[in-house]
Jmol script that loads the backbone (N, CA, C; Angstrom):
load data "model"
ATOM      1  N   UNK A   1       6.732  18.555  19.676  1.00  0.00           N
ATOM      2  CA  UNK A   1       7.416  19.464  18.787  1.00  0.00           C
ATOM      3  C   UNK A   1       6.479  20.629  18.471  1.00  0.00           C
ATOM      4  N   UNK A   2       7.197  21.633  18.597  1.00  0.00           N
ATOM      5  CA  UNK A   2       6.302  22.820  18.465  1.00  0.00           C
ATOM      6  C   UNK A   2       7.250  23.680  16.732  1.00  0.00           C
ATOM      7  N   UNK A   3       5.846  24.209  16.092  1.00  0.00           N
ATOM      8  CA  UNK A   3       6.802  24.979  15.187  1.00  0.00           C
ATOM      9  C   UNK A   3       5.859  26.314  15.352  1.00  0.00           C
ATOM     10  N   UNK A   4       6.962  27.653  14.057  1.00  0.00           N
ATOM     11  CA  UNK A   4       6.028  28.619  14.282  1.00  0.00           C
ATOM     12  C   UNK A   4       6.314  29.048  12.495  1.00  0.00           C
ATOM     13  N   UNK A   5       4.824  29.082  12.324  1.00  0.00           N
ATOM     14  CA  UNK A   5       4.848  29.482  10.661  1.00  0.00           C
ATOM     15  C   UNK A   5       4.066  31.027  10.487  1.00  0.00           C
ATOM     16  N   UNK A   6       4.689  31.644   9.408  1.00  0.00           N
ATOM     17  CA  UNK A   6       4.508  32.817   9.432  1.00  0.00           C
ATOM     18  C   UNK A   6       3.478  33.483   8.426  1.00  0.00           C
ATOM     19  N   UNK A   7       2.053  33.891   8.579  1.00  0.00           N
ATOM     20  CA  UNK A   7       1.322  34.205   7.757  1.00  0.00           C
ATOM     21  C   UNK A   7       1.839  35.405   6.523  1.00  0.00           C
ATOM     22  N   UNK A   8       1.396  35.216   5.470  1.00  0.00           N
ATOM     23  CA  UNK A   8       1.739  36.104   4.645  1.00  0.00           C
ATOM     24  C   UNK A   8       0.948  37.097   4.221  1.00  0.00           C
ATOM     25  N   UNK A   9       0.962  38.119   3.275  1.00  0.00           N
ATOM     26  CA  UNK A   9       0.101  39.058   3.351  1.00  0.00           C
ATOM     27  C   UNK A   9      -1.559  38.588   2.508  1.00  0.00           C
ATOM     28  N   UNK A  10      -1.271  37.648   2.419  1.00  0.00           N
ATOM     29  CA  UNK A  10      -2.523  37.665   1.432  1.00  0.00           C
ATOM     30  C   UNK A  10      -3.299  35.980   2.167  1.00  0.00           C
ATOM     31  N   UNK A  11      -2.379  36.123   3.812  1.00  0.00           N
ATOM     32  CA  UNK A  11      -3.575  35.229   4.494  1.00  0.00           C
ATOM     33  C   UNK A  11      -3.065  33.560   4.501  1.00  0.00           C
ATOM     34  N   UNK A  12      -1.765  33.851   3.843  1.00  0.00           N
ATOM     35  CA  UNK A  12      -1.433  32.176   3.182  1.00  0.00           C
ATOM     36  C   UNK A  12      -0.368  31.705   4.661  1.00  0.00           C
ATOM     37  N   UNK A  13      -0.308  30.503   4.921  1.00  0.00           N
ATOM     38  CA  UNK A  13       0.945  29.735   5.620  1.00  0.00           C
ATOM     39  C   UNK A  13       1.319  28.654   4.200  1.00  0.00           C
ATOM     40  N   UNK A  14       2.825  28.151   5.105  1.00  0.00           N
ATOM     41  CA  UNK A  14       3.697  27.613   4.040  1.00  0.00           C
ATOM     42  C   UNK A  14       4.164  26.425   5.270  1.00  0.00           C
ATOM     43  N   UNK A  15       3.693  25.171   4.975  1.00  0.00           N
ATOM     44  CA  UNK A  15       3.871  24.232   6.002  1.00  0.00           C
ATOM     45  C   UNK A  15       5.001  23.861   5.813  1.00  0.00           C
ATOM     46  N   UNK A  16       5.946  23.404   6.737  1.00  0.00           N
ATOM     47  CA  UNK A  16       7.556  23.367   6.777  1.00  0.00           C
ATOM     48  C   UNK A  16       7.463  21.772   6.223  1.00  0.00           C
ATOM     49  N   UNK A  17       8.227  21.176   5.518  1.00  0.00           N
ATOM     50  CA  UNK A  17       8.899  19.911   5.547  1.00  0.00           C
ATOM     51  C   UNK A  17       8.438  19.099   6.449  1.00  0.00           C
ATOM     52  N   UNK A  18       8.865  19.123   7.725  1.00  0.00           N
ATOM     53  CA  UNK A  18       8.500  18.645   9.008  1.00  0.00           C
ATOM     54  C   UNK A  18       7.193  17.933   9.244  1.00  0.00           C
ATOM     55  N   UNK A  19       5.965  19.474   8.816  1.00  0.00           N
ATOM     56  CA  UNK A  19       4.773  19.078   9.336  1.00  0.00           C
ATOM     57  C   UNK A  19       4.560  17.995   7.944  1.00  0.00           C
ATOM     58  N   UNK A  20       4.881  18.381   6.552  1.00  0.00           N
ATOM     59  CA  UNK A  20       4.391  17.253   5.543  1.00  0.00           C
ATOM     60  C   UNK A  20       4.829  15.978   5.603  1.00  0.00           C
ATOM     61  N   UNK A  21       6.051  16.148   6.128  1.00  0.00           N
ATOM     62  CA  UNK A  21       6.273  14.553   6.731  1.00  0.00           C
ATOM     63  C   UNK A  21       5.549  14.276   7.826  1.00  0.00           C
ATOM     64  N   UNK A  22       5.463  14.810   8.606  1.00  0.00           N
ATOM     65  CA  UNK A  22       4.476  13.755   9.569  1.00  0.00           C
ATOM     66  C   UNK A  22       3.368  13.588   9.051  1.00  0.00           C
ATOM     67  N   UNK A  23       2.547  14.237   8.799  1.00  0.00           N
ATOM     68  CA  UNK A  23       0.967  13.888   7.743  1.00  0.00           C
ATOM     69  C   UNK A  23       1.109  12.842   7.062  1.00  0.00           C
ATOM     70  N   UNK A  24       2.699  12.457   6.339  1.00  0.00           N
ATOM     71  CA  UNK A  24       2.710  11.541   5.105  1.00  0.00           C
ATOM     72  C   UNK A  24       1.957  11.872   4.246  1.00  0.00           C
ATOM     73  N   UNK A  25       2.146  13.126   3.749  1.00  0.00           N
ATOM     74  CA  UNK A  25       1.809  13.904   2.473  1.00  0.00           C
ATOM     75  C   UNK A  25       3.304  13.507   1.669  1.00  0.00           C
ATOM     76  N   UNK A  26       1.616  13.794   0.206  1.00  0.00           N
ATOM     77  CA  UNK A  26       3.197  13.670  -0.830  1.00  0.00           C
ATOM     78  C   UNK A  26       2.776  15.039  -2.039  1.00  0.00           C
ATOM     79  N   UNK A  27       3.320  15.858  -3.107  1.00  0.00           N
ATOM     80  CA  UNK A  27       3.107  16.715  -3.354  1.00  0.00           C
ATOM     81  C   UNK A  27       1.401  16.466  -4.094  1.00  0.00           C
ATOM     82  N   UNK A  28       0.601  17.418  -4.146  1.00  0.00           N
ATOM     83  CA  UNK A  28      -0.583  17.049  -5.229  1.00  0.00           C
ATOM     84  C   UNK A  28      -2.037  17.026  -4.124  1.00  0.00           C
ATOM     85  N   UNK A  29      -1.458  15.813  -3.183  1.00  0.00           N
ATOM     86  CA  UNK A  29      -2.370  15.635  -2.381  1.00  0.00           C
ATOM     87  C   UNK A  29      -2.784  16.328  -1.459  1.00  0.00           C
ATOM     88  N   UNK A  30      -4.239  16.361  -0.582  1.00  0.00           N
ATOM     89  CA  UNK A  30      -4.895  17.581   0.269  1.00  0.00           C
ATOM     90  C   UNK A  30      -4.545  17.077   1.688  1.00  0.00           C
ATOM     91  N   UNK A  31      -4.743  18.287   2.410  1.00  0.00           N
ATOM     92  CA  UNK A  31      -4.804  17.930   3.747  1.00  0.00           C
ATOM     93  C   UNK A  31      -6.179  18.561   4.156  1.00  0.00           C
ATOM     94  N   UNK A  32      -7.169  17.916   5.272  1.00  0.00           N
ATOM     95  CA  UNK A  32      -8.064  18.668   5.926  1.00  0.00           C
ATOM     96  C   UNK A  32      -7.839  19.295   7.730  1.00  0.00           C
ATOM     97  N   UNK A  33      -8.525  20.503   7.375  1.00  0.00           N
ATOM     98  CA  UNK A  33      -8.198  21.625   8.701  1.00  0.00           C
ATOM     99  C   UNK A  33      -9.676  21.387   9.280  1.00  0.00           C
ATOM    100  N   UNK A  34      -9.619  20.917  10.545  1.00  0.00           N
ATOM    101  CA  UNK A  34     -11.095  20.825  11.366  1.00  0.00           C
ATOM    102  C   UNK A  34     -10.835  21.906  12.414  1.00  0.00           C
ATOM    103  N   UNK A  35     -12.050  23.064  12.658  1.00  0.00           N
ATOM    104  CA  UNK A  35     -11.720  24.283  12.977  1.00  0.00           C
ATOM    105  C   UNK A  35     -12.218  23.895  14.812  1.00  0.00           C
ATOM    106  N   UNK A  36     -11.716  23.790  15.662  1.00  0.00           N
ATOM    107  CA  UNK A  36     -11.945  23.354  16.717  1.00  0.00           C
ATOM    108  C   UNK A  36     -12.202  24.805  17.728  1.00  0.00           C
ATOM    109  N   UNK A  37     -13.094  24.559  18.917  1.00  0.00           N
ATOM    110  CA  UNK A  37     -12.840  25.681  19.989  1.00  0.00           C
ATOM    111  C   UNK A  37     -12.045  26.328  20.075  1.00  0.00           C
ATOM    112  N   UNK A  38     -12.097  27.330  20.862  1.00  0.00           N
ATOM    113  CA  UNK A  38     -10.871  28.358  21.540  1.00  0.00           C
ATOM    114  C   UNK A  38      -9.715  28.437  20.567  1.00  0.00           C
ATOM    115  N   UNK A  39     -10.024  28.462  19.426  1.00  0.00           N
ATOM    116  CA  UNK A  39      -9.185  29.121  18.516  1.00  0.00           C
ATOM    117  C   UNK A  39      -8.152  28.162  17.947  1.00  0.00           C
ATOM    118  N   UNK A  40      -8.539  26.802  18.021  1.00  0.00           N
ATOM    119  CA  UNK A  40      -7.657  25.736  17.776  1.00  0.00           C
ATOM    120  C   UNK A  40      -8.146  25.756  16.419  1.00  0.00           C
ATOM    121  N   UNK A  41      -7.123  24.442  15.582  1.00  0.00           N
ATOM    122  CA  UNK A  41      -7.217  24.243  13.958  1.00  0.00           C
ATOM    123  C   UNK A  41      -6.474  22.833  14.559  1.00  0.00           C
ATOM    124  N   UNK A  42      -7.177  21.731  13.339  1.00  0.00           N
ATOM    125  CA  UNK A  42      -6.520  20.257  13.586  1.00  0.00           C
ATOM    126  C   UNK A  42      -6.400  20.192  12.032  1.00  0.00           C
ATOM    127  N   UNK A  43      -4.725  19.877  11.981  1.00  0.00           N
ATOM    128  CA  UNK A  43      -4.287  19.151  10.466  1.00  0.00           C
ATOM    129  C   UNK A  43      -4.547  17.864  10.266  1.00  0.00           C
ATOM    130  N   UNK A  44      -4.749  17.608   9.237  1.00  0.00           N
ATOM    131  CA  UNK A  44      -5.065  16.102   8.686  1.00  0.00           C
ATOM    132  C   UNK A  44      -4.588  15.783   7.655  1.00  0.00           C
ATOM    133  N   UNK A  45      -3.982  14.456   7.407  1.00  0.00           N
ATOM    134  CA  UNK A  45      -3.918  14.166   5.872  1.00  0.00           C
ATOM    135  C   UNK A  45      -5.267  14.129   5.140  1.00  0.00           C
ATOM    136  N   UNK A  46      -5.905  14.138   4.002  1.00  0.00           N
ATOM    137  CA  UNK A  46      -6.943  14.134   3.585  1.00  0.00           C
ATOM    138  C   UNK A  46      -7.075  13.042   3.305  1.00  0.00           C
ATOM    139  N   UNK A  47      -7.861  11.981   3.377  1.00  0.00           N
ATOM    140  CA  UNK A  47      -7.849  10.253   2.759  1.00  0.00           C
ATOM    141  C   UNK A  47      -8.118  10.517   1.167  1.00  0.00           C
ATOM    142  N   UNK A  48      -7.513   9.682   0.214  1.00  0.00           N
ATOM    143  CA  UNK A  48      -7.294   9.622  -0.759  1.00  0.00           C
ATOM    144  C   UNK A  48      -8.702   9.110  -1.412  1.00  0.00           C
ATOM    145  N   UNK A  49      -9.433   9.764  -2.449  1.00  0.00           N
ATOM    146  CA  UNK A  49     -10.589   9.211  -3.297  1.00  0.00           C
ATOM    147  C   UNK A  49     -10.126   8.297  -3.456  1.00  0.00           C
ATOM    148  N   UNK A  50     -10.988   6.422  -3.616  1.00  0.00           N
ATOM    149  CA  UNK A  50     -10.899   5.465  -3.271  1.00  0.00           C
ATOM    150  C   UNK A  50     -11.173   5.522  -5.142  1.00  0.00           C
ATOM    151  N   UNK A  51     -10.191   4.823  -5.858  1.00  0.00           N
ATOM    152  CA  UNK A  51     -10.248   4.234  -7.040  1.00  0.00           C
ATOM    153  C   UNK A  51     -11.535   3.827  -7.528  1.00  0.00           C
ATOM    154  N   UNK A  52     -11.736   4.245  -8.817  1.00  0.00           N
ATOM    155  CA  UNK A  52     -13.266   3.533  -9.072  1.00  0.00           C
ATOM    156  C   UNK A  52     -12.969   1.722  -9.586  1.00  0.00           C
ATOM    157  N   UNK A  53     -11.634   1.507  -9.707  1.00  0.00           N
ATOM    158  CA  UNK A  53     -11.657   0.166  -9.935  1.00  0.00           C
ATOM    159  C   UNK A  53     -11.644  -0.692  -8.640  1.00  0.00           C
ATOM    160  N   UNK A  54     -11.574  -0.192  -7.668  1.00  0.00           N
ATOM    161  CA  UNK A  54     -11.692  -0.794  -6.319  1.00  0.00           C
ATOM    162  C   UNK A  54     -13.057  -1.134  -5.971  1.00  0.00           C
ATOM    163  N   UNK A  55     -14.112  -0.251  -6.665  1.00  0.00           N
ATOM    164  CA  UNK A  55     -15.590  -1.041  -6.557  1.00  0.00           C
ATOM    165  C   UNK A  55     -15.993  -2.061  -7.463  1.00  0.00           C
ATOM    166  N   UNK A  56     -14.873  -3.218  -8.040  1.00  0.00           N
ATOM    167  CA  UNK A  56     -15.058  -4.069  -9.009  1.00  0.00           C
ATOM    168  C   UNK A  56     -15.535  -5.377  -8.322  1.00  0.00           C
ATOM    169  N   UNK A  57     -16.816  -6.051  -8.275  1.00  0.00           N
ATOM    170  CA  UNK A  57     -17.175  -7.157  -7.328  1.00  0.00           C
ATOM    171  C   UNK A  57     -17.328  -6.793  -5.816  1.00  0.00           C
ATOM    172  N   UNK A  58     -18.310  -5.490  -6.016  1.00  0.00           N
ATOM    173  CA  UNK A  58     -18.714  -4.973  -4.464  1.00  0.00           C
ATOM    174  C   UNK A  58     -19.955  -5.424  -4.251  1.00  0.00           C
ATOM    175  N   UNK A  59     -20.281  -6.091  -5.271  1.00  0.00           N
ATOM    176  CA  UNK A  59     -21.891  -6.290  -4.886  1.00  0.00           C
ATOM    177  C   UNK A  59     -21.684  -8.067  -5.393  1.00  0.00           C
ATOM    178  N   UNK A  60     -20.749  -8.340  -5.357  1.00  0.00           N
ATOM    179  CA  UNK A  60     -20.681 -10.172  -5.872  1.00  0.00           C
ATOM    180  C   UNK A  60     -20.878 -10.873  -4.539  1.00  0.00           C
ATOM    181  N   UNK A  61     -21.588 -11.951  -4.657  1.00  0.00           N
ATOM    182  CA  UNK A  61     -22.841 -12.409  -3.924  1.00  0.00           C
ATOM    183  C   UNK A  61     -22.057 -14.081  -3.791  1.00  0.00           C
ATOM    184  N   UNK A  62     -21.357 -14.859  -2.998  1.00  0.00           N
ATOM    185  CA  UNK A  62     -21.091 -15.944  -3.079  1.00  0.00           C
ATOM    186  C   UNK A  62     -22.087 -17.320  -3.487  1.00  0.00           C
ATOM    187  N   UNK A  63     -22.001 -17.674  -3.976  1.00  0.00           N
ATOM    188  CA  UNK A  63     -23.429 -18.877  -4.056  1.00  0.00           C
ATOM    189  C   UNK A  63     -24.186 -18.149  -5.519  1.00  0.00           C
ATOM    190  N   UNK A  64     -24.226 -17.043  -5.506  1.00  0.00           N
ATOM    191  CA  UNK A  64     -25.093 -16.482  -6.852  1.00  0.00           C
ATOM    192  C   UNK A  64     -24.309 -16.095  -8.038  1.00  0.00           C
ATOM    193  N   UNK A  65     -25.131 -17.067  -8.920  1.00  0.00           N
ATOM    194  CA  UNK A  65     -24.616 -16.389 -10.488  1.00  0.00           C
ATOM    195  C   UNK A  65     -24.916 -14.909 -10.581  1.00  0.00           C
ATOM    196  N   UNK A  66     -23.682 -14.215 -11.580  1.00  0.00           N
ATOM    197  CA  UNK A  66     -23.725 -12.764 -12.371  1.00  0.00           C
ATOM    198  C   UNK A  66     -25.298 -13.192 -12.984  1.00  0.00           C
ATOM    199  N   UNK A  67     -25.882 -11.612 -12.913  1.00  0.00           N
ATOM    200  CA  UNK A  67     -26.733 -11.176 -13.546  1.00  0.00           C
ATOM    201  C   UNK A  67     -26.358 -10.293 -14.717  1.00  0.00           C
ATOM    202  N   UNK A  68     -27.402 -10.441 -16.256  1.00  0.00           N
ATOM    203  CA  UNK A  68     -27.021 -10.010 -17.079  1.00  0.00           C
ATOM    204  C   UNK A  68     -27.493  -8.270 -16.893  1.00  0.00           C
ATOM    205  N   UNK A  69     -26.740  -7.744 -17.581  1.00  0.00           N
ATOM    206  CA  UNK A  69     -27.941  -6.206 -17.605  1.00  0.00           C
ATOM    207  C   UNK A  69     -29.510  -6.348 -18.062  1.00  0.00           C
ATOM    208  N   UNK A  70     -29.855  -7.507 -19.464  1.00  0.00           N
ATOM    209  CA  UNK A  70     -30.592  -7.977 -19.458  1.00  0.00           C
ATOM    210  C   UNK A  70     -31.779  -8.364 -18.557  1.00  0.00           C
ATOM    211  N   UNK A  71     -31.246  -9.270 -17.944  1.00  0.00           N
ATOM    212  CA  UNK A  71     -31.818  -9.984 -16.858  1.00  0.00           C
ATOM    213  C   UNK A  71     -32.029  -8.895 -16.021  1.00  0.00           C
ATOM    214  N   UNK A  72     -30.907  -7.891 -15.498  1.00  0.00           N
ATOM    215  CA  UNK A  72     -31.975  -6.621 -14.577  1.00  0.00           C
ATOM    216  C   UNK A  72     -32.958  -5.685 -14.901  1.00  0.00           C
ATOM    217  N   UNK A  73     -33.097  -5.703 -16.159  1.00  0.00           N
ATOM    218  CA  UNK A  73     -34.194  -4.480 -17.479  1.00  0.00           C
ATOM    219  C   UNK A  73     -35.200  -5.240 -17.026  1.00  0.00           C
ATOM    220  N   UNK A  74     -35.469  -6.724 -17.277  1.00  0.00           N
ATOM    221  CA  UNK A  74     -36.603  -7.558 -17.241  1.00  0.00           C
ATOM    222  C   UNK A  74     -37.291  -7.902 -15.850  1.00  0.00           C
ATOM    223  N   UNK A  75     -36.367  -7.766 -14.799  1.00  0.00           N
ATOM    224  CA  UNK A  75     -36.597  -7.612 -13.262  1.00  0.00           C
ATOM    225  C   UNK A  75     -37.208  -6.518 -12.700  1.00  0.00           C
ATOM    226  N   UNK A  76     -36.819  -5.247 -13.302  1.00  0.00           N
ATOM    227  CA  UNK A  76     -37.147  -4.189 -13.047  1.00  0.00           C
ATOM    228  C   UNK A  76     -38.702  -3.872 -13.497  1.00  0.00           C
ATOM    229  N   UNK A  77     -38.469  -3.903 -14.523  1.00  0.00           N
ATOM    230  CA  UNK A  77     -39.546  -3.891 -15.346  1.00  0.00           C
ATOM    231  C   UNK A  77     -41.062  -4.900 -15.220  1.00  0.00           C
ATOM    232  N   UNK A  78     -40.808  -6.123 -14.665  1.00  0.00           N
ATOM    233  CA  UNK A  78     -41.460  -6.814 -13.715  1.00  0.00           C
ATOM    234  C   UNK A  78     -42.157  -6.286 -12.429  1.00  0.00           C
ATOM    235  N   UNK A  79     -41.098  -5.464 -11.992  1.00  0.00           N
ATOM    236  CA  UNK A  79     -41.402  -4.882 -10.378  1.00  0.00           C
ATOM    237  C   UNK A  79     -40.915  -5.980  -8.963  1.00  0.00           C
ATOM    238  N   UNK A  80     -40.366  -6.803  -9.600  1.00  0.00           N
ATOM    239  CA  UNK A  80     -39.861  -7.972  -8.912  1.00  0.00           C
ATOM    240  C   UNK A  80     -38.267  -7.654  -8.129  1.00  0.00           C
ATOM    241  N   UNK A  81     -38.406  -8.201  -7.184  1.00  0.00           N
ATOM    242  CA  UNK A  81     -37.275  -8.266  -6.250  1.00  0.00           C
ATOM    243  C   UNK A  81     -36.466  -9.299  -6.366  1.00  0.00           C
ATOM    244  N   UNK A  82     -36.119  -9.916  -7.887  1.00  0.00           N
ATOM    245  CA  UNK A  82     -35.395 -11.089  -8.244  1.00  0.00           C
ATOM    246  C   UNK A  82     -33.682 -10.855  -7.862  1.00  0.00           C
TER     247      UNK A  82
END
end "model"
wireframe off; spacefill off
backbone 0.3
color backbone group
């Protein structure tokens, strides 16, 4: 499928329906343009910033008890690799 979008005076395109559906864009969200050779441009959906609650138990250790904050002040402060 080929389309043709029409620059405006101040440099802007206006991506049709079409192309935001295929990206699986939804309004809000970015897309990235990778500027390729010979005058090419590649659209992308942009991947979505990954939730900061999604790094909850990224560092949980099977077999090992939670460490207190405590317990890491006193480790640190040691110089120890506990």
């Amino acid at each position: 499928m080929s389309l043709q979008l029409t620059v405006t005076t101040k440099g802007q395109v206006t991506l049709r329906q079409a192309v935001l559906a295929h990206l699986a864009t939804k309004p809000g969200q970015k897309v990235e343009v990778a500027l390729l050779p010979n005058g090419r441009v590649e659209l992308r959906a942009a991947e979505a910033a990954p939730a900061i609650a999604r790094l909850r138990g990224a560092l949980h250790r099977p077999g090992r008890r939670p460490v207190s904050l405590a317990e890491m002040q006193d480790a640190i402060e040691r110089g120890t690799g506990e």
